[in-house]
C-alpha positions in Angstrom: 10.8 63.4 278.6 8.3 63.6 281.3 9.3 65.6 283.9 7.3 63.8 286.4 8.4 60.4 285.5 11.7 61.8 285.8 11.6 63.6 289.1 9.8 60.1 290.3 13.0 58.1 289.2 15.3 60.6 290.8 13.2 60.4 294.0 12.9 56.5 294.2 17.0 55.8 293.6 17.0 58.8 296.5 14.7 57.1 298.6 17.0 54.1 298.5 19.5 56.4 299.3 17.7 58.0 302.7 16.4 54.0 303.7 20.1 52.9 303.8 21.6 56.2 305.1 18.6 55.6 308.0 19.8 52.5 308.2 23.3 53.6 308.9 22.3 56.2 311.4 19.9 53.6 313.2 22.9 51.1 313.5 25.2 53.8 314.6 22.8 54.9 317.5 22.3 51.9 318.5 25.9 51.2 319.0 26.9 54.2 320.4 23.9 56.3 321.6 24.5 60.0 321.5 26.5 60.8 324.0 30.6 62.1 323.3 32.0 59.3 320.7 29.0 60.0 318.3 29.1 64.0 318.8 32.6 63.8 317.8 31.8 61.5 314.9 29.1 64.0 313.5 31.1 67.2 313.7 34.0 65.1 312.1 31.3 64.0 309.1 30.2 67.9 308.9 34.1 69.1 308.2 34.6 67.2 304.5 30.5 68.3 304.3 31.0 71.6 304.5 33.4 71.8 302.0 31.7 69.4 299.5 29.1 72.2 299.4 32.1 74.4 297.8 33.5 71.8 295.7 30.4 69.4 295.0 26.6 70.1 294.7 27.1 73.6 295.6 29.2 76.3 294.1 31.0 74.1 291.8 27.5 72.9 290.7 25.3 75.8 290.3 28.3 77.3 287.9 29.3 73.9 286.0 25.5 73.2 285.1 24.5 75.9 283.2 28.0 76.1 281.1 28.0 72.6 280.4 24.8 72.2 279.4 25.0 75.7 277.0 28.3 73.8 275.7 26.0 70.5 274.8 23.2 72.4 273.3 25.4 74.8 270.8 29.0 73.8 270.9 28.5 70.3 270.0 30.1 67.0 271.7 33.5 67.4 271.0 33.8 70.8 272.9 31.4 69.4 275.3 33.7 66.6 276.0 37.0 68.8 276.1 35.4 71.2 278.4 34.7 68.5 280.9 38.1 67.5 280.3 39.3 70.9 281.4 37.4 71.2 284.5 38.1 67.4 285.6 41.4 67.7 285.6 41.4 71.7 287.3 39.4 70.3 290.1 41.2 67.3 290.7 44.3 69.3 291.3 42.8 71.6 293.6 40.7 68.9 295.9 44.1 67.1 295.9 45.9 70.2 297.5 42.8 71.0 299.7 42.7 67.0 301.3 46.3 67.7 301.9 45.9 70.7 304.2 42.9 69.5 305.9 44.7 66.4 306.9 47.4 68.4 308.4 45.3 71.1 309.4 42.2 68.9 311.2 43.0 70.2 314.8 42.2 73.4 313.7 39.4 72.2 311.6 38.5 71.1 314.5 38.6 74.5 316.5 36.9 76.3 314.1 34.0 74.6 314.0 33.7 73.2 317.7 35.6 74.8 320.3 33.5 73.5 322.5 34.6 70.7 322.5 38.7 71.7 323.8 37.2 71.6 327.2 37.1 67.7 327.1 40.8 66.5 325.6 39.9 63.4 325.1 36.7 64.4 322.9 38.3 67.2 321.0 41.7 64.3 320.1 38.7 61.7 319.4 37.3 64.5 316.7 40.3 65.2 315.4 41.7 61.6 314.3 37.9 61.0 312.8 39.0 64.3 310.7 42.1 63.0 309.5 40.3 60.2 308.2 37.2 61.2 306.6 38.6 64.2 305.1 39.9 62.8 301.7 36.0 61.9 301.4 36.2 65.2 300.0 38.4 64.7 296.9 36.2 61.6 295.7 32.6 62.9 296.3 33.6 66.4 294.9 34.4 64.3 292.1 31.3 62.4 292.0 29.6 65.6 291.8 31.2 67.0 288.8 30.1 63.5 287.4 26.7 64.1 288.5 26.5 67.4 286.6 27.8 65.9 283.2 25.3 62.7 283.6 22.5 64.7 284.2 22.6 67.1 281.6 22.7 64.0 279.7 19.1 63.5 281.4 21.2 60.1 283.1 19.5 61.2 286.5 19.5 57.4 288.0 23.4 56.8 288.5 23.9 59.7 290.3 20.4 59.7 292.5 22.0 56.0 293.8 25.4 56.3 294.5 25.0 57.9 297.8 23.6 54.0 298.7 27.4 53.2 298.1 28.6 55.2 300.8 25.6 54.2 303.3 26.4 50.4 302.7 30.0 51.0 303.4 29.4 52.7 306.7 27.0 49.9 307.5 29.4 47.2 307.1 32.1 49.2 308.5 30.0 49.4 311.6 29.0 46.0 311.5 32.6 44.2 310.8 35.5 46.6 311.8 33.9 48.5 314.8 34.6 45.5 317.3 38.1 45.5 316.0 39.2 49.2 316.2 39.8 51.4 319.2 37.8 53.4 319.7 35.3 51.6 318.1 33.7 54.7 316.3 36.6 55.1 313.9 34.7 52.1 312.0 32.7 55.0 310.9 35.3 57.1 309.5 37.1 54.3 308.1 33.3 53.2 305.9 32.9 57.0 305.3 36.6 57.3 303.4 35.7 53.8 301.9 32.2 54.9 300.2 33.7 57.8 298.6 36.4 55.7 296.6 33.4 52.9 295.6 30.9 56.2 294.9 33.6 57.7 292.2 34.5 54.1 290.5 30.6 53.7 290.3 30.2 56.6 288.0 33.1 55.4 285.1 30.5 53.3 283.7 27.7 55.3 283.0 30.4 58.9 281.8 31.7 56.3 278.8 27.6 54.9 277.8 27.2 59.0 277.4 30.5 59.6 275.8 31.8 61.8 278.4 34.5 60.3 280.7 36.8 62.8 281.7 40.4 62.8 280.5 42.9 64.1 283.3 45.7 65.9 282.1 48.8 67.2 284.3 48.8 70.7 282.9 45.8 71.3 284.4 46.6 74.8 286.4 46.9 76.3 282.2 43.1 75.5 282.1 42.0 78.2 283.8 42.0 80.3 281.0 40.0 78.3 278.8 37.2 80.1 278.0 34.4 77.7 279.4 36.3 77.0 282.7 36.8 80.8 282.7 33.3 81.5 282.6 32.8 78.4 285.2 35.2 80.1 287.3 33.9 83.4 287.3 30.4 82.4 287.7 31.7 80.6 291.3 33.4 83.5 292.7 29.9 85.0 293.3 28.4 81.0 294.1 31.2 80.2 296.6 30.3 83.7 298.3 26.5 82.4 298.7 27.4 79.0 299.9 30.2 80.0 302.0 27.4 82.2 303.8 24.9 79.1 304.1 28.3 77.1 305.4 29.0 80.1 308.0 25.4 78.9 309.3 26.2 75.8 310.0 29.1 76.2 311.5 27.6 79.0 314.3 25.3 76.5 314.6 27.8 73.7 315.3 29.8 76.2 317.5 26.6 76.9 319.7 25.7 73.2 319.7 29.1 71.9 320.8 28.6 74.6 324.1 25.0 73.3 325.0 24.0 69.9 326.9 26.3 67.2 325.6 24.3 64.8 323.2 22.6 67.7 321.5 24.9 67.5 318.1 23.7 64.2 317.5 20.2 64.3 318.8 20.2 67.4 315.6 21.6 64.6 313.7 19.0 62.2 314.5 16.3 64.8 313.4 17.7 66.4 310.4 17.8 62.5 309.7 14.1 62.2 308.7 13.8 65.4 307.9 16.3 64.8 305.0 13.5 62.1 303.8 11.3 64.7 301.9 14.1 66.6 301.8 15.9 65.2 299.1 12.9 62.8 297.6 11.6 66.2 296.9 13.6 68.8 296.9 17.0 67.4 295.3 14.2 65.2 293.4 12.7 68.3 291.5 15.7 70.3 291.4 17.9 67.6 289.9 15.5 67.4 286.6 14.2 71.0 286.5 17.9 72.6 286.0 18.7 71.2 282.4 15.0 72.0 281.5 15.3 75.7 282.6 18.8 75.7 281.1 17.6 74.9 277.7 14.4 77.1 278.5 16.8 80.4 279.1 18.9 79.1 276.1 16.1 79.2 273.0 14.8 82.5 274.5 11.7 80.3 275.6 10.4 82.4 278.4 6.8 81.1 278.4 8.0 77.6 278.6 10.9 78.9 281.9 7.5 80.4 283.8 5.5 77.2 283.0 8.4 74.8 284.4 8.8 76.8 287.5 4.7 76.8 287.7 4.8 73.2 287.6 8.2 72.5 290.2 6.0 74.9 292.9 2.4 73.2 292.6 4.6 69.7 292.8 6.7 70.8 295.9 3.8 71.8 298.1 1.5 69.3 296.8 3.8 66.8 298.4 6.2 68.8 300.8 2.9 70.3 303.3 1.6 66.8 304.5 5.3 65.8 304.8 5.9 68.6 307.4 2.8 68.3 309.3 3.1 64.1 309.5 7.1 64.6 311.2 5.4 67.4 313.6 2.4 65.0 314.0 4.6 61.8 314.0 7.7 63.0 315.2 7.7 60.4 318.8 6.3 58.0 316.7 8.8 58.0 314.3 12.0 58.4 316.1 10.9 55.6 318.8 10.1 53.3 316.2 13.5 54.0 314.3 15.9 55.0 316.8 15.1 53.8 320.0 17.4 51.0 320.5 20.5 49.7 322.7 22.3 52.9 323.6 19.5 55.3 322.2 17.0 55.7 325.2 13.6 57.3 325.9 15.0 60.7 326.9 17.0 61.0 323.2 14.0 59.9 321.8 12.1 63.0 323.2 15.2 65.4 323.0 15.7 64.9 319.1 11.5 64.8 318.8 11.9 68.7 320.3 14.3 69.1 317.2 12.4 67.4 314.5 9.1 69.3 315.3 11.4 72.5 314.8 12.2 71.5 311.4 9.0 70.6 310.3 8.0 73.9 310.7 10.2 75.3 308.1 10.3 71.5 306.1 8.4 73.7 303.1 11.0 76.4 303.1 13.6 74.2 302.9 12.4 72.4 299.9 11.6 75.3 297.8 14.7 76.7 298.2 16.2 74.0 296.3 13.7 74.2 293.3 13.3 77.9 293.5 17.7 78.4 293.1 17.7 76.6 290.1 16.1 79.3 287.8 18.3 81.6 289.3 21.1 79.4 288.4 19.8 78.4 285.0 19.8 81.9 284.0 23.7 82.2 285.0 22.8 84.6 287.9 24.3 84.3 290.8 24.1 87.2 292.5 20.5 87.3 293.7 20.7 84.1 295.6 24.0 85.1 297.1 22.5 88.6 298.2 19.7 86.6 299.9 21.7 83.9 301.6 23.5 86.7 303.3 20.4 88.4 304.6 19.5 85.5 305.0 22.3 84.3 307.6 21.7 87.6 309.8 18.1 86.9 309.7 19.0 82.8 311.3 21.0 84.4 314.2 19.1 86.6 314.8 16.2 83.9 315.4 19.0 82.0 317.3 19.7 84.8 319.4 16.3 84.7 320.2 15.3 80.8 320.3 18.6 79.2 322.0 17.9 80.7 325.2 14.3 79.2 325.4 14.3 75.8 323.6 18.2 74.3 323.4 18.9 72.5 320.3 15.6 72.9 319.1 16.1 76.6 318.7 19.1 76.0 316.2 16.1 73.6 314.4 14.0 76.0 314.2 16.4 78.9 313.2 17.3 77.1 310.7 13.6 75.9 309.3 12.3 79.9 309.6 15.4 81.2 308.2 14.6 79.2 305.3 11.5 80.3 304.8 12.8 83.7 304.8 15.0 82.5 302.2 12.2 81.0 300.1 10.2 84.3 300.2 12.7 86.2 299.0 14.0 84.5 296.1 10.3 83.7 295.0 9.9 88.1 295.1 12.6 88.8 293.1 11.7 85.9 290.8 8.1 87.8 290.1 9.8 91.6 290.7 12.5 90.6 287.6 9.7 89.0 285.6 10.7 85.6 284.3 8.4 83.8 286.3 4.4 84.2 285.6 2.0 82.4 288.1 -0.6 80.1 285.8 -4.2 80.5 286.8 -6.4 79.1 289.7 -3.7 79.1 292.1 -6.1 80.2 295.0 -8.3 77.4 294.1 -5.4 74.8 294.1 -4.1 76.1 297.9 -7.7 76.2 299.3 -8.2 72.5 298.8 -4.1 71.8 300.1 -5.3 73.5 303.0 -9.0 71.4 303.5 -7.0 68.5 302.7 -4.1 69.3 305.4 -6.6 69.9 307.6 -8.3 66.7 306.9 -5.6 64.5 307.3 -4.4 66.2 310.6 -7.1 65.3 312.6 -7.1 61.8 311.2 -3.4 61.4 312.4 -3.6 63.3 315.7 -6.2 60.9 316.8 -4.8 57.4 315.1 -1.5 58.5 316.7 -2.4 58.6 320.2 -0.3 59.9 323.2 3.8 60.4 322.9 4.0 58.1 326.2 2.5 54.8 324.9 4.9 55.1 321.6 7.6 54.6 324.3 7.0 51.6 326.2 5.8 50.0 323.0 8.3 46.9 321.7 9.5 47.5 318.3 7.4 45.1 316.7 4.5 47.0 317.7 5.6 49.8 316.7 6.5 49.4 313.5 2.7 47.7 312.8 0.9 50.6 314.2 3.1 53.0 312.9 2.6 51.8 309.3 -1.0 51.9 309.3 -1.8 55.2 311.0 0.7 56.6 308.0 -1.2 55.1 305.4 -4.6 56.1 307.3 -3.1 59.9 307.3 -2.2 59.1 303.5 -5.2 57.9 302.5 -7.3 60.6 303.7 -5.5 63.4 302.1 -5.1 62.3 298.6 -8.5 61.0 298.8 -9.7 64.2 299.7 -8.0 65.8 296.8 -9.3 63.3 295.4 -12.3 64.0 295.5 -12.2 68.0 295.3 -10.6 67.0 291.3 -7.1 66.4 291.7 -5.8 64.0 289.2 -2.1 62.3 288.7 -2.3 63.6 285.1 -2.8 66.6 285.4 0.9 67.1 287.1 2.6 65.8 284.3 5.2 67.8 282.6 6.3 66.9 279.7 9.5 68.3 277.7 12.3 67.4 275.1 15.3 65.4 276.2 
């Protein structure tokens, strides 16, 4: 399997992902700007999100992977398949209790993660009832990620990379078709969230019986918990659900402190973390999607060599792509929210308020990204603890910038705590990577971010003059816009791959190939 080729796949069912999930957000602002109906709908959507990073891609995820796939490579399929049996049915019991409480318990969901909001009754009722309904959106898309664990050991990377579409489309035409018919009209969005995660989960029955591996739900599930593999799941989480919880804690400081600022700032965060989701998850969730199984099966056959050349290869990839993707959204950033977003209820001044915020991001865009392929050998060699240890300094570390930022710059300061608290992150889980010694830079790496850095450089100037001033990008109609926009992206493209290009940079020499 080339890695590559894979991670390319992964990215372009993503991207259709991010092009309808902009779609969704475009529609959405357009309907209802970003003013109180569309906070209270985005702190509504972050509830079942922050627990989905418990239950789904996060500490469910990082412990489930690395069993299952040590299951398939020496247990053989019928353990394999038990196994995912097991841990099916365990999870479905629990998400089943936990949507129960969180339907009952949404005003205090609520509380907890906007108090601000109690000050206005009518916004903090408004956030509530969008709980209540989008909350079982955790029981289906937990369960789409245990899904997306077994099909991607099974190097089935394309089913799971486009289901998210599902969910986008449902929103759209929930938006579209049910928002003139429901009061308040923004409960059409809560109503297509709770929809795309029942047609995301049906989605994945298909491709679990082409692999062999569709789960079997049993009603004795609570006695699985002392099977061995779902112990060893289990125990591995305990440490996992520490970590995320402390990345989770994050976000909900920074939704607390949002919630008390200007109102409109929630969502103009929204609208930012928006695009910078783009290279985000092409890249990011891209390479960290198809390097985990590899690593897995690296750590299992004692292949040490082959774990440092993998995580060689995932690094030289990420910034290769993820640099010119941070400096074109700080470069770009009025360009590219005017063109997208600025429409009916979204107006000039959001445009420039969620600009402030994307900028922020960019800044810590890289750290962001190789967080997410930089975990996975941690996770592939079943520890835990390191990453956990560093989310936690971490956290302090992203107050503290808060503490320091807020004051100054608003809702860009929770932006850019966040992007610099990442970085920190980064740093310190690629130190302990070198100081435990299972990963081993290959040569020439100073030669390889000298010409990143001529090419950056390059490709900067090119766009800060094709780009023009913020002001223009503003009174522009849409139409013009989107032509001008297009071309000054390829121009910026253009210049930088030609100029590593030219300094002996060649698609072939990033391929990665490995065994299925």
């Amino acid at each position: 399997m080339n890695l590559l080729k894979a991670a390319a796949s992964v990215s372009a069912m993503t991207f259709l992902s991010r092009i309808t999930g902009l779609i969704r957000e475009i529609i959405g602002f357009s309907l209802f700007g970003a003013g109180a109906g569309m906070d209270a709908f985005q702190v509504a959507w972050r509830i079942p999100n922050l627990l989905r990073r418990l239950f789904a891609e996060g500490a469910f995820s990082q412990a489930f992977v690395p069993v299952f796939a040590e299951f398939k490579a020496k247990r053989g399929l019928e353990e394999t398949h038990r196994l995912a049996d097991h841990v099916a049915s365990l999870l479905a019991m629990v998400l089943f209790i936990v949507t129960v409480v969180g339907v009952i318990a949404a005003p205090l969901l609520v509380y907890a993660t906007a108090s601000g909001f109690s000050a206005n009754p009518e916004k903090f009722e408004l956030t509530t009832q969008l709980v209540r309904i989008t909350f079982p959106y955790i029981f289906f898309i937990s369960l789409v990620a245990l899904a997306a664990g077994i099909l991607n050991t099974f190097s089935s990377f394309k089913t799971p990379a486009f289901t998210p579409v599902l969910l986008n489309l449902c929103v759209i035409g929930a938006a579209l078709l049910l928002a003139p018919r429901v009061d308040p009209p923004i409960l059409a969005l809560a109503i297509g969230t709770a929809l795309g995660g029942v047609l995301q989960l049906l989605f994945q029955i298909p491709a679990l019986r082409r692999v062999g591996m569709l789960p079997r739900l049993s009603l004795s599930a609570w006695k699985f918990r002392h099977d061995e593999g779902v112990a060893r799941i289990l125990k591995l989480m305990a440490p996992a659900i520490l970590g995320v919880s402390v990345a989770q804690i994050s976000l909900l400081i920074n939704t607390q402190i949002a919630s008390f600022l200007e109102t409109g700032s929630v969502s103009w965060l929204t609208a930012a973390d928006r695009l910078m989701e783009f290279p985000s998850a092409l890249l990011g969730v891209a390479l960290g999607t198809v390097l985990l199984p590899s690593l897995v099966k690296s750590h299992t056959q004692d292949n040490a060599e082959e774990f440092s050349k993998l995580l060689d290869w995932g690094l030289r990839v990420t910034l290769l792509l993820t640099l010119p993707a941070a400096v074109g959204l700080a470069l770009l950033a009025t360009p590219l929210i005017s063109t997208l977003l600025q429409h009916g209820q979204f107006v000039a001044r959001d445009v420039l308020m969620s600009r402030a915020a994307l900028v922020a991001y960019a800044v810590g865009l890289a750290g962001i990204i190789l967080v997410k392929v930089l975990a996975p050998a941690y996770y592939a060699r079943q520890n835990i603890r390191t990453p956990v240890k560093i989310a936690v300094i971490t956290l302090i570390i992203t107050q503290m910038f808060n503490a320091v930022f807020v004051p100054f710059f608003q809702h860009a300061g929770l932006a850019l705590s966040i992007g610099l608290g990442a970085c920190v992150n980064a740093g310190m889980l690629y130190y302990f990577m070198r100081k435990q010694g299972f990963f081993l830079p290959q040569p020439e790496w100073g030669a390889f971010l000298l010409k990143l850095a001529v090419a950056l450089y390059l490709m900067a100037g090119v766009l800060w003059i094709a780009a023009g001033a913020d002001a223009e990008w503003l009174k522009l109609t849409t139409a013009a816009k989107c032509i001008r926009l297009a071309w000054v992206i390829a121009l910026g493209a253009a210049v930088y791959f030609a100029a590593l290009w030219l300094m002996g940079f060649r698609p072939r020499d990033f391929a990665k190939r490995v065994s299925a």
